[in-house]
N, C-alpha and C positions, 0 to 999 in steps of 0.2 A: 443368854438363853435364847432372844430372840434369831441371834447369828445360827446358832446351832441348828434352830425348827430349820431357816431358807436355808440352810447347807444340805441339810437331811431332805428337802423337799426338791432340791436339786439333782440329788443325786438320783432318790427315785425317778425323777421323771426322765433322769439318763435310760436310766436300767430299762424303765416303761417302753422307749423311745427302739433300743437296741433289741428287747424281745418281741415288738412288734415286727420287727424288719428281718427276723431272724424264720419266719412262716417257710412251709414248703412251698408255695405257691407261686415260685423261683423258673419254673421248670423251661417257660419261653426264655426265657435271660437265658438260662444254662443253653438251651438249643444253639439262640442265635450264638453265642460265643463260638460255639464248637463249626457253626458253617464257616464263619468269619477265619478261625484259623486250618477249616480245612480249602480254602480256596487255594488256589493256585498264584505263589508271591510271582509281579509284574515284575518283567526286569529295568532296570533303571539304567538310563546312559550315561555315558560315562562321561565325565567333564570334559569341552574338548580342547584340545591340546593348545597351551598357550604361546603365543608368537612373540618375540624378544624382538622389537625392532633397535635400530642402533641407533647411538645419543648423536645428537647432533651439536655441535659446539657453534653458536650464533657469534662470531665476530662483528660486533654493532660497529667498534671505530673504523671501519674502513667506509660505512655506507652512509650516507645525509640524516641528520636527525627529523625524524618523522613528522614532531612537534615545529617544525618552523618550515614557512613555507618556500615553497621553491620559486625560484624567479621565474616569471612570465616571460613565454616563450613567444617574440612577436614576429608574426605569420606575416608575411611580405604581400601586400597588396600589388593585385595586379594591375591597379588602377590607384596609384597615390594622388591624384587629385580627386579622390570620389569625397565630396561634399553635398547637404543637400541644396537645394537650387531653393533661389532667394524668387519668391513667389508670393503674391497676394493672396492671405489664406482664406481658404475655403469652408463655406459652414460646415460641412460634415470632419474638418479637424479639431473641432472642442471636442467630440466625441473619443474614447477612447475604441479601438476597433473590437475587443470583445462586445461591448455592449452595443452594437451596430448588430441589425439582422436585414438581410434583402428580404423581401416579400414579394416580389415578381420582378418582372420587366415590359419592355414594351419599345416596339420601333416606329419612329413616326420619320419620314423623308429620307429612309433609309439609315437613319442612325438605330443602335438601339440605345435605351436610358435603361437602368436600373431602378429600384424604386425600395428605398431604403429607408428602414422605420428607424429610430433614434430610440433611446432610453425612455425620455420623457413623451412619447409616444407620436412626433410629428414623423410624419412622411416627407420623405427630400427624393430628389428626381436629380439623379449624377449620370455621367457618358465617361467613356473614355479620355483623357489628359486629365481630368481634377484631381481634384487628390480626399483624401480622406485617412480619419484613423489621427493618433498622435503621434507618430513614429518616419513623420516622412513619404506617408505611402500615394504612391502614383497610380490611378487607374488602368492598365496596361490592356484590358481585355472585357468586357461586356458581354456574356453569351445569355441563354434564355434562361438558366438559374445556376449563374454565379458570378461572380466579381475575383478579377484576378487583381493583385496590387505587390508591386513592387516597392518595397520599405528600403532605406538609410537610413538605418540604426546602428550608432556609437561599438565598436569593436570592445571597449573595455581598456583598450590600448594607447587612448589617443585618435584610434581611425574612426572610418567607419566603410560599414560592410552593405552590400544587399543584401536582402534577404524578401520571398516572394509569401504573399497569404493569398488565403484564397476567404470567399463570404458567397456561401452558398445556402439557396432557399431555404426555408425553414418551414416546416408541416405549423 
């Protein structure tokens, strides 16, 4: 008995629900409908045309496997006795030469010196022939803000190479 009342109190409040929504009072709905399908339909473009490129057939066995490396190709020095030169080392090669910055310079008796701060913040006073940096490097040049240096560093090969840095003032 109890199922029957909430069946019957369901349904009413259908019926309730559907006569409520069923009012004249439609009239904007109905309007805007009628603009909507009296516009003018946009034309649409048309998919464009699709391009078939042609399959390529990759023959892998004729060419080196990608995955394994290829032999190093060693580049003929034009100088096979380049070693670097056996030298009493100098304070500024503990340093590694990133962490080296010049901070000015300065001429006294017609030399100029450098004047180069370290990591741990001491200042060092270098010229031309010392060396500096860990890589070999030779002072080649002193001008009013920068340090040229010529490095011998190991080619990878067995050799070793020049290669030149530069250590220029820092703001």
């Amino acid at each position: 008995m109890v199922i029957l009342k909430a069946k019957l109190i369901v349904v009413l409040s259908c019926l309730g629900f559907i006569a409520g929504c069923s009012g004249e009072n439609l009239g904007d709905l109905h309007q805007y409908v009628k603009e909507v399908k009296a516009r003018q339909k946009s034309k649409i473009e048309p998919l464009p045309e699709i391009v078939e490129y042609p399959i390529y057939a990759y023959q892998d066995s004729e060419l080196r496997d990608p995955f394994i490396p290829s032999a190093p190709k060693r580049i003929a020095s034009s100088d096979p006795t380049l070693r670097p030169d056996n030298h009493p080392p100098d304070v500024l090669e503990q340093f590694p030469l990133d962490t080296l910055k010049m901070v000015g310079s300065l001429e006294q008796s017609g030399q100029r010196w450098a004047l180069i701060k370290a990591q741990d913040g001491t200042l060092y006073r270098t010229t031309k022939g010392r060396y500096m940096g860990q890589d070999n490097g030779k002072i080649i040049k002193v001008t009013e803000n920068q340090v040229l240096l010529q490095e011998i560093v190991p080619d990878g090969l067995g050799g070793w190479v020049k290669r030149e840095a530069v250590i220029s003032v820092t703001e």
